[in-house]
Structure formats: C-alpha cells, structure tokens
C-alpha positions as CSV (number, residue, x, y, z in Angstrom):
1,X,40.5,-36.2,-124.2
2,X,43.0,-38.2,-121.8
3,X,44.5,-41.4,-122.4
4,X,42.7,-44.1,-120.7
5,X,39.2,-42.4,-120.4
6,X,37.3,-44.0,-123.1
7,X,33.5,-42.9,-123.6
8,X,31.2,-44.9,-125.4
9,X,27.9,-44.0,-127.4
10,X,25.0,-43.5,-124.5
11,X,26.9,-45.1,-121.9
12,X,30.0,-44.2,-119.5
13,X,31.6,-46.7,-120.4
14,X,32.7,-49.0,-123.7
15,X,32.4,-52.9,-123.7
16,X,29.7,-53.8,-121.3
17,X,30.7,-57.7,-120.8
18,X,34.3,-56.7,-120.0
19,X,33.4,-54.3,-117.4
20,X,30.8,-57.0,-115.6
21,X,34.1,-59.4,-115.7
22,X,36.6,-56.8,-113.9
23,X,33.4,-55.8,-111.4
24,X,33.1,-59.8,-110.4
25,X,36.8,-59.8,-109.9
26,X,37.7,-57.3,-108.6
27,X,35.1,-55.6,-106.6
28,X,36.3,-52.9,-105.0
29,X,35.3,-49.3,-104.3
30,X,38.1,-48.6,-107.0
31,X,37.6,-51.4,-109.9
32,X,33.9,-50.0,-109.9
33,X,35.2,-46.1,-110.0
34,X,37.5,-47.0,-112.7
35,X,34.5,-49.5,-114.6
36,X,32.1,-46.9,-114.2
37,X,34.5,-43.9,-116.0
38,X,36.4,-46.5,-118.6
39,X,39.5,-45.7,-117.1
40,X,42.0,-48.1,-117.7
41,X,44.6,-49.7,-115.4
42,X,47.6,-48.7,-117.3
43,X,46.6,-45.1,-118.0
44,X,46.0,-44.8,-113.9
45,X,49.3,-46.6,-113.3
46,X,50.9,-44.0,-116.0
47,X,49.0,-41.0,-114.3
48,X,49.4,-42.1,-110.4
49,X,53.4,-43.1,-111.2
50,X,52.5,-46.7,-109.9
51,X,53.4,-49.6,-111.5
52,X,50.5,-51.5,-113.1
53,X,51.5,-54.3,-110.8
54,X,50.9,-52.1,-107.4
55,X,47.7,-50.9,-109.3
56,X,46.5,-54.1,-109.8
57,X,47.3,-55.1,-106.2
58,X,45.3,-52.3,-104.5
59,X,42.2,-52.7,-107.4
60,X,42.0,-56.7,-106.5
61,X,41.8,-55.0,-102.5
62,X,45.3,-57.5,-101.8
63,X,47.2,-55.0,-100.8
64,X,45.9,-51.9,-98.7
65,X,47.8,-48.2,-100.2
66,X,49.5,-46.1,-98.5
67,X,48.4,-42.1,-98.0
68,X,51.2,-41.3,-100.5
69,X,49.8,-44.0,-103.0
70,X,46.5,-43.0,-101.6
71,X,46.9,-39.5,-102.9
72,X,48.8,-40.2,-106.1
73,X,45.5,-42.2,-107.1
74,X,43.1,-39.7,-106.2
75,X,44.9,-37.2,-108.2
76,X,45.4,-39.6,-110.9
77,X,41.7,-40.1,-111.2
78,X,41.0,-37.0,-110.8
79,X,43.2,-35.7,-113.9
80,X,41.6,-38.7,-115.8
81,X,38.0,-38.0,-115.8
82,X,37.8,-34.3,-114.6
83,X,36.2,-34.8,-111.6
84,X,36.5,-33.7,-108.3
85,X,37.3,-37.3,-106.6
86,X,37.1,-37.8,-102.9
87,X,39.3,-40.8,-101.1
88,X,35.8,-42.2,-100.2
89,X,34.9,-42.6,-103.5
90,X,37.7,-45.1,-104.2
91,X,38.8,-46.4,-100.9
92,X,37.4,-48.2,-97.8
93,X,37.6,-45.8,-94.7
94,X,38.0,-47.0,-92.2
95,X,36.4,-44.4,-90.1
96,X,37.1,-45.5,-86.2
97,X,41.0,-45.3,-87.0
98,X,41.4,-41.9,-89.5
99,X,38.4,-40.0,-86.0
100,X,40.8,-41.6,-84.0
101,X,44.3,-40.6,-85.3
102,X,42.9,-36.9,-85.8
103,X,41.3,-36.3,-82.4
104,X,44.4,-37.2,-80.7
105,X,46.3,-34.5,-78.9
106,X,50.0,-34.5,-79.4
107,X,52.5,-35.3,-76.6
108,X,53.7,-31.7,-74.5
C-alpha cells in the first residue's frame, strides 16, 4: 500500500467529519479527489515534489498550477491510488483557452 492512501472499513475513505471539514474549505475539483481516495496532503506534496505549502495553495484554488505542477500532480495521484487520473478530474479546464491554444496554426 502507498503512503498517504488510507482505506477505511466500507468506505473510501477514514474519518468522515474530517473529510466534510476539508470539502467546506477547500472545495475544489482536487480537495474532493484527494477526500474521496484519503490521500493526504503531505504524501501528494512528497509524491508530486511540491512543497506542502504550494500543495495547499493549489487545493484552497488560491493559486492556479502550472502544466509542469499540473503534471507532477496528476502523476502523483496517479501513483497514489492506482488509477488512471485525467487533469479534468482534478483541475478546472478552462476549455475556450486549452481549443484555442491547440487549434492555432504556428507562424511560417
């Protein structure tokens, strides 16, 4: 088992009243990924190579990653609960700029 993924006894996740406390907090497509699994903040930071600090700033939605960060997560999360995690699964798209960027033709 990984560090930071911690199962419970017929639920996903241990410590219900904790979990409803980060989820009012925190909100975001990433605090509710992480709730949902049990992963915890350090073991992400520890996995991704991001300070719990950054962590927490992109969790709380205060600070928007970068695609490095972006990707260092998503494998992180991916290596903690052995699934196959999408960026739309933890992040907020937005999806006029990323159609946008990639139908654009380069410069000749």
């Amino acid at each position: 088992m990984k560090v930071g993924f911690v199962p419970a006894a017929g639920s996903p996740v241990q410590g219900g009243a904790d979990i409803e406390q980060r989820l009012a907090i925190y909100g975001t497509r990433l605090e509710r990924w992480m709730a949902s699994r049990g992963v915890r903040p350090m073991a992400l930071a520890r996995e991704s190579g991001y300070s719990r600090q950054h962590i927490g700033r992109v969790r709380a939605g205060r600070m928007d990653p970068t695609r490095k960060c972006m990707a260092a997560i998503i494998g992180a999360c991916r290596r903690l609960s052995l699934e196959q995690v999408k960026a739309a699964d933890l992040f907020e798209l937005d999806d006029d700029r990323i159609s946008s960027s990639s139908s654009e033709t380069p410069a000749r």
